[in-house]
N, C-alpha and C positions, 0 to 999 in steps of 0.2 A: 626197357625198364618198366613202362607201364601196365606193356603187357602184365608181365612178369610178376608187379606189385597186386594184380587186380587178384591173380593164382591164388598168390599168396593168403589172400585178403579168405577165400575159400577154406580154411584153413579143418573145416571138417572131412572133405575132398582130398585133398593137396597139400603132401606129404614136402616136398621141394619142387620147385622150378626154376630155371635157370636155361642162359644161353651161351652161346659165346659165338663171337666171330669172326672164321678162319683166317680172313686175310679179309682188309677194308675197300678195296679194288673189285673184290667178286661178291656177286650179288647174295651172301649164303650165307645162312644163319641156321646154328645147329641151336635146338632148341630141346631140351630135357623135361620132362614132367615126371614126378612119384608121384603115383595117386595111395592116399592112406585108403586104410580098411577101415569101413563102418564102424565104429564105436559101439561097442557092447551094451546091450541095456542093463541097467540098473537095477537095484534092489526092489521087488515087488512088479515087476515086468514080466511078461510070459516068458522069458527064458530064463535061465538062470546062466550065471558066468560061466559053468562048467561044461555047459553043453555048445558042442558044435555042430552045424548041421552039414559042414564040408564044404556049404556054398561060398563062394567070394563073388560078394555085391559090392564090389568097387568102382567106381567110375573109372571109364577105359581114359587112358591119356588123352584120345582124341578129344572125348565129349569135355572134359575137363579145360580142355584149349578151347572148344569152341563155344563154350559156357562162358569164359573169359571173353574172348573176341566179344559177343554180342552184349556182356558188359560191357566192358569199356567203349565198343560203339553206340552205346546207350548212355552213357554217361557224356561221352563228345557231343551227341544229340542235345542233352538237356544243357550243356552250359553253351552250344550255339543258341539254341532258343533263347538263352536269359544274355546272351550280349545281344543278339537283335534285338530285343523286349526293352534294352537298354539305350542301343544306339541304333537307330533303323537305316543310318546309311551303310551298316555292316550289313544288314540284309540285300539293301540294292548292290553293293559293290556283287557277293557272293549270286546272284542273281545272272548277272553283267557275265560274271566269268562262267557260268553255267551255260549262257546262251555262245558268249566267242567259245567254249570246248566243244557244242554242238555241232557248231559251224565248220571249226576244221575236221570236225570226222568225215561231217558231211563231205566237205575237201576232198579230204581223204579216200574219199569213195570215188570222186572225179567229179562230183555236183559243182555249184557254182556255191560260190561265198556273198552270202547277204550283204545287208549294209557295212559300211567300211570295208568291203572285201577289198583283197589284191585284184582277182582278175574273175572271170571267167572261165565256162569250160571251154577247153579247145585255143584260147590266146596263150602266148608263149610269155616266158618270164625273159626279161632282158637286165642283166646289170648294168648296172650304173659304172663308168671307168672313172668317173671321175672329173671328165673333159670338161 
């Protein structure tokens, strides 16, 4: 939806947008963009209404989505900034979870996990039964 509102917000660009999706189970989302034609210039502008030069300077749906994305990722940007500005333990928590996501990639690679880690490389996981 925010995507979607951000298109809209384009409204020189961006003719419709819209999504929908197919079933809430699978990961897919069918996503639509019109992109409008350039607006005509006006009275006392080098061209006149009548004339067409056959060109269509439209924004390709793509650029038109990805003009969006980098709004609305610009937009998340600045209202993170003003809740940290507001409350700074929002920054350390988001911080906190930036370094344990590093850590289990690292994991994930087969590295060792820093501080708080489960185990090391090479020790074995054993469950708990419960005894």
């Amino acid at each position: 939806n925010s995507l979607r509102h951000v298109m809209m917000q384009n409204a020189d660009n961006v003719e419709f947008a819209g999504y929908s999706v197919p079933h809430p189970s699978e990961p897919v989302v069918h996503i639509r963009v019109q992109t409008a034609k350039p607006k005509r210039p006006r009275d006392g502008d080098s061209k006149s209404m009548d004339e067409d030069d056959g060109e269509d300077t439209r924004m390709t749906a793509i650029e038109a989505l990805k003009d969006a994305c980098q709004t609305l990722s610009d937009q998340c940007d600045f209202v993170l900034d003003q809740v940290e500005e507001a409350m700074p333990e929002v920054r350390a928590d988001r911080l906190r979870i930036e370094q344990l996501n590093e850590a289990d990639h690292y994991n994930e690679e087969g590295g060792e996990v820093d501080e708080g880690g489960e185990y090391e490389e090479g020790d074995e996981e054993v469950e708990d039964e419960g005894y």
